[in-house]
C-alpha positions as CSV (number, residue, x, y, z in Angstrom):
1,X,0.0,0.0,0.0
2,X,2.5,2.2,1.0
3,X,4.4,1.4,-2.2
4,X,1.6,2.1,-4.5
5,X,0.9,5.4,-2.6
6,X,4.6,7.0,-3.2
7,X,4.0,5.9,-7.2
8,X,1.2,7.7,-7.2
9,X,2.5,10.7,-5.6
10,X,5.7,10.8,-7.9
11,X,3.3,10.5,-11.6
12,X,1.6,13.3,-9.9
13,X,5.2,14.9,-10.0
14,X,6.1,14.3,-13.2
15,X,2.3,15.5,-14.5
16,X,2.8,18.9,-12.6
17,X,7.0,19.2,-14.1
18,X,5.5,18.5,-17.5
19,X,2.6,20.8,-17.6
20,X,4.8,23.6,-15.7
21,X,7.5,23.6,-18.3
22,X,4.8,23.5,-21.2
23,X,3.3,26.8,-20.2
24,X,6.0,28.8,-20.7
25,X,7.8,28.1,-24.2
26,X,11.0,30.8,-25.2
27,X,11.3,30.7,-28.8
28,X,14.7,30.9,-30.7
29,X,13.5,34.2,-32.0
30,X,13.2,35.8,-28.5
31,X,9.7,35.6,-28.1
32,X,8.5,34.2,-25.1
33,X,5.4,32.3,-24.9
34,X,3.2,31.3,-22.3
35,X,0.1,29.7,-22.4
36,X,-2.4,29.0,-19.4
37,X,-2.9,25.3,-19.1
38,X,-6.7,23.8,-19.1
39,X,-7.8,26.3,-21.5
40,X,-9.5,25.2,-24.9
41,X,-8.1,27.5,-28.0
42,X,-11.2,26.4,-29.7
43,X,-13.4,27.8,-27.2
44,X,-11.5,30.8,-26.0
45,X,-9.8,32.0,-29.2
46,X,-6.4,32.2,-30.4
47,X,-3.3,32.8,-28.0
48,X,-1.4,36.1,-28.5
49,X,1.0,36.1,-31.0
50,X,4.6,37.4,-30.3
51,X,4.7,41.5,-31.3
52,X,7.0,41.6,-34.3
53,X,9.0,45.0,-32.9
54,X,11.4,47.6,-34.8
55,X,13.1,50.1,-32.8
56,X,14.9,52.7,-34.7
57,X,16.1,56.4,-33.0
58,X,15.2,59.1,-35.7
59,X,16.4,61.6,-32.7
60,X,19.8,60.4,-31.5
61,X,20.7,60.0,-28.9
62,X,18.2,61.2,-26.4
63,X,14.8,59.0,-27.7
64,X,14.4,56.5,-29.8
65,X,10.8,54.5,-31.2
66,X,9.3,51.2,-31.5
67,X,6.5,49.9,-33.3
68,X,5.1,47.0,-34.3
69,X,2.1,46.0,-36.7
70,X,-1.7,44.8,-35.5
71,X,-2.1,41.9,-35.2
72,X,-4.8,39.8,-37.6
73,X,-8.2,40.1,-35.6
74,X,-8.8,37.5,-33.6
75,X,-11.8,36.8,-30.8
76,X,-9.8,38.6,-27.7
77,X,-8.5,41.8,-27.7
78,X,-4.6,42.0,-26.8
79,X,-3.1,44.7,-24.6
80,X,0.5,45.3,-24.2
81,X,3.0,46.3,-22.3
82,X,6.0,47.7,-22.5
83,X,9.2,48.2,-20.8
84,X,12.9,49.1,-21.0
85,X,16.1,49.5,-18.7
86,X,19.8,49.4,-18.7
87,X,21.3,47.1,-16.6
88,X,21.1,47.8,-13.0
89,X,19.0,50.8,-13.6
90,X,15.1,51.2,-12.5
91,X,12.7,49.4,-15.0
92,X,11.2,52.4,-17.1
93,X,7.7,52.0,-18.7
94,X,7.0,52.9,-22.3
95,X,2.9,53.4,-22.9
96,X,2.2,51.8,-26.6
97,X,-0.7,53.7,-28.5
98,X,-2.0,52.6,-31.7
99,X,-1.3,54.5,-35.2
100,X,-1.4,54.3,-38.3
101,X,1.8,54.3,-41.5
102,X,-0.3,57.0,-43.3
103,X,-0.7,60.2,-42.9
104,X,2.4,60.3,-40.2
105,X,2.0,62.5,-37.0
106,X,5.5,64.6,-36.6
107,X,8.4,64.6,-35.8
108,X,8.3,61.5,-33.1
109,X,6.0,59.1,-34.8
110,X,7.9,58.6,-38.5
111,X,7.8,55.0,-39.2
112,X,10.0,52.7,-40.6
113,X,9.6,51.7,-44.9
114,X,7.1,54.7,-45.0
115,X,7.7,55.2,-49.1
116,X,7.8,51.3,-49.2
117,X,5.0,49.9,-47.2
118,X,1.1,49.3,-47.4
119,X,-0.6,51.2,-44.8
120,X,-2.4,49.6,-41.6
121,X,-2.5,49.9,-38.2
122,X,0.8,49.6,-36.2
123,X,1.6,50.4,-32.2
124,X,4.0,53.0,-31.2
125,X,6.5,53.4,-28.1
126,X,8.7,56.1,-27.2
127,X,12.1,55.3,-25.2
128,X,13.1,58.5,-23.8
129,X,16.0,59.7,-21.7
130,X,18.7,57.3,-23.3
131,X,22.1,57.3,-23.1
132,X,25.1,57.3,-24.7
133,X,26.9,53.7,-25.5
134,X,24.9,52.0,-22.8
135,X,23.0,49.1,-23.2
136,X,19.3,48.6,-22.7
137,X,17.0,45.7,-22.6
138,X,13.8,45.8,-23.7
139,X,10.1,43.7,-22.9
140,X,7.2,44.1,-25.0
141,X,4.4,41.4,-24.4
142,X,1.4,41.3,-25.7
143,X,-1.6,40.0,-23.2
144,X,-5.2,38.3,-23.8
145,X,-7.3,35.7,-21.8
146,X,-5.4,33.0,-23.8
147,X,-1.9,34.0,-22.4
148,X,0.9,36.2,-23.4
149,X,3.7,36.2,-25.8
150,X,6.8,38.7,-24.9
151,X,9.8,40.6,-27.8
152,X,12.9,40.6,-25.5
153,X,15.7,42.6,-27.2
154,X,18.9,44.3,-25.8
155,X,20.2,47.5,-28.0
156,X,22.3,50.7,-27.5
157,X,21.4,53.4,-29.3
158,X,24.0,53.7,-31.6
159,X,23.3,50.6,-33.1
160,X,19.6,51.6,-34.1
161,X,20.2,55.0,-35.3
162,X,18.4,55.8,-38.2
163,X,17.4,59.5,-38.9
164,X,14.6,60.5,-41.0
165,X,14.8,61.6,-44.8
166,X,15.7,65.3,-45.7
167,X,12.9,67.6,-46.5
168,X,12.0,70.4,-48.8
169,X,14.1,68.7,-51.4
170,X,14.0,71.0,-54.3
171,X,16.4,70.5,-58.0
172,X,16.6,73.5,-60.2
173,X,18.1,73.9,-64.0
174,X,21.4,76.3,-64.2
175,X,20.9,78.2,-66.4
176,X,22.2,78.1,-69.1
177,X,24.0,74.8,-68.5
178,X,23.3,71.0,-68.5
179,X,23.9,70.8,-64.6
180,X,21.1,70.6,-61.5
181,X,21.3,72.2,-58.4
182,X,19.7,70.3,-55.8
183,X,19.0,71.6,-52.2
184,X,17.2,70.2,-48.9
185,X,17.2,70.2,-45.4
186,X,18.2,68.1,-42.4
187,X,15.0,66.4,-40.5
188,X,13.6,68.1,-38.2
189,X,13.2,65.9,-36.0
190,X,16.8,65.2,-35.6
191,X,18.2,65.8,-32.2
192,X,21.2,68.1,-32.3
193,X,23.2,68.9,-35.7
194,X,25.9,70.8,-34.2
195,X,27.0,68.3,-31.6
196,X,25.6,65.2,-33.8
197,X,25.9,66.4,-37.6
198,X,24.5,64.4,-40.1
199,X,25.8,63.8,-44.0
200,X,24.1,63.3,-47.2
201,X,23.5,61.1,-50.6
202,X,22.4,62.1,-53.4
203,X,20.9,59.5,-55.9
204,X,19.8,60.2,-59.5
205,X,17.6,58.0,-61.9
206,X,16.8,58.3,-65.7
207,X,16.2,55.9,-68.9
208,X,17.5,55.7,-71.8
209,X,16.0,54.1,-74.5
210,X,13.7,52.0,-72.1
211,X,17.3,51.1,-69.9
212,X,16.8,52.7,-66.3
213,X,20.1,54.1,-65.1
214,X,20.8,55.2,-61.9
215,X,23.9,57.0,-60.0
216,X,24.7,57.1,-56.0
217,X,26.8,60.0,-54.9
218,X,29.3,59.8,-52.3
219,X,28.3,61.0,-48.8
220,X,29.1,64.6,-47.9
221,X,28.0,67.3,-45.3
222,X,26.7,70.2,-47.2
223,X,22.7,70.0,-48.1
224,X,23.4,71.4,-51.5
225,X,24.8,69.4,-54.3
226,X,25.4,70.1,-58.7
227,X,24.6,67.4,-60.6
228,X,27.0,68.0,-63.6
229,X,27.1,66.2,-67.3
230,X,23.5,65.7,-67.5
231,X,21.4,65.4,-71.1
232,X,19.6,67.5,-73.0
233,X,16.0,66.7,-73.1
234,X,16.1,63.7,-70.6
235,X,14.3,63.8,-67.2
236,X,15.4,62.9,-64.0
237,X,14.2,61.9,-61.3
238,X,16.4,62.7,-57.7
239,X,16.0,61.4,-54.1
240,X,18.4,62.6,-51.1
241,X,18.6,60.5,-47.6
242,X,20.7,61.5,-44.7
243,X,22.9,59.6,-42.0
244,X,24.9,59.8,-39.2
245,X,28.2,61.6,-39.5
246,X,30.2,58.7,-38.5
247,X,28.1,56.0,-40.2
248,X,26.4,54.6,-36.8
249,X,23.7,52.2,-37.5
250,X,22.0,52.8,-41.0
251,X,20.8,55.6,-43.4
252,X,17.8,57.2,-43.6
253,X,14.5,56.4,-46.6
254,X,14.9,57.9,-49.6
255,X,13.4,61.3,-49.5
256,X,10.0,61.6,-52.4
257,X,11.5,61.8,-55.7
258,X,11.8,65.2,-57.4
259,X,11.4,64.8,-61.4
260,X,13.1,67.3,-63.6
261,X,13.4,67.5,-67.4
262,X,17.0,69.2,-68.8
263,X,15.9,71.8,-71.5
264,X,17.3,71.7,-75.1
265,X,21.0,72.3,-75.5
């Protein structure tokens, strides 16, 4: 009896072990799942799916955003929550709100692949007060009745600066001459250009004879540029993105294109 009692107790055990590790699954993608046990998807709806996050600082170094897209509609609403601290520091919240790609609020909400993506809904978050070279880690978890489903990331700023495009982009004709002058200026929403400058490219398109052709400049500091040895007759079409002086984490979109067409010679 006493036997059969202790093998009892221990299946019991392994039951519990089993069902405990099962409710909490970390993905090799650094979502982290969990699940509450008993519950029938069927009945209750779909469990929350991991936010797919990008963070990106358009304002370096002082803030920085992430977003992430909406979910397909399931039966349960999802919350989130969202939080970020560097290590040993006190666990900061960051208060999602939902948005949309187009039009864009400005200057803190630009989001990433705006002249490349299909507009929909999407969450915002703003990490503020950041430092310099100091590493942060970062919880966003999505919760519904099913469960909840957590993006763990770690990041300094530096490695997710990207500012926004240049704006007022204009290209003129010289006169006289088969050369355009194009102009622009930096972001706006770009923290501090005299302690953090910013460079430029300039890229120009056109076709000829139904070949596209295009031309990347090498990146300089000045927000004017001549484009020299151009044709007569031929449009072009020319973009300008910025980036950080000394080439921390990635350029900006491509600003709109500007068309032009060179007059006769």
């Amino acid at each position: 009896m006493y036997v059969q009692h202790c093998v009892c107790v221990l299946f019991w055990l392994c039951v519990c072990a089993v069902v405990t590790l099962l409710s909490g699954v970390l993905s090799s993608d650094g979502t982290v799942l969990t699940v509450p046990s008993g519950e029938n998807r069927a009945e209750r709806g779909e469990t929350t799916p991991p936010p797919e996050v990008r963070c990106w600082s358009p304002s370096y170094p002082f803030k920085a955003l992430c977003s992430w897209p909406e979910p397909p509609q399931t039966q349960l609403p999802i919350q989130y929550i969202a939080t970020y601290s560097m290590k040993g520091g006190e666990i900061q919240q960051c208060h999602p709100y939902p948005t949309s790609v187009h039009p864009l609020p400005s200057p803190e909400s630009s989001l990433p692949g705006v002249n490349g993506s299909s507009p929909g809904a999407r969450w915002l978050c703003v990490l503020k007060g950041l430092k310099l070279y100091t590493s942060y880690k970062l919880n966003i978890t999505g919760v519904n009745h099913m469960g909840s489903a957590s993006h763990l990331q770690a990041f300094t700023v530096e490695d997710i600066v990207k500012p926004d495009p240049p704006v007022n982009v204009t290209v003129q004709v010289i006169p006289g001459k088969l050369r355009l002058l194009v102009k622009w200026a930096p972001p706006p929403s770009w923290s501090d250009h005299t302690l953090f400058p910013l460079k430029y490219q300039v890229r120009y398109h056109w076709d000829n004879k139904g070949t596209p052709h295009e031309i990347t400049l090498d990146p300089f500091e000045d927000t004017k540029k001549v484009l020299p040895g151009l044709s007569p007759e031929r449009s072009y079409l020319v973009q300008v993105c910025s980036m950080e002086l000394m080439g921390l984490g990635q350029s900006s979109d491509w600003s709109l294109p500007v068309t032009v067409t060179m007059p006769a010679h």
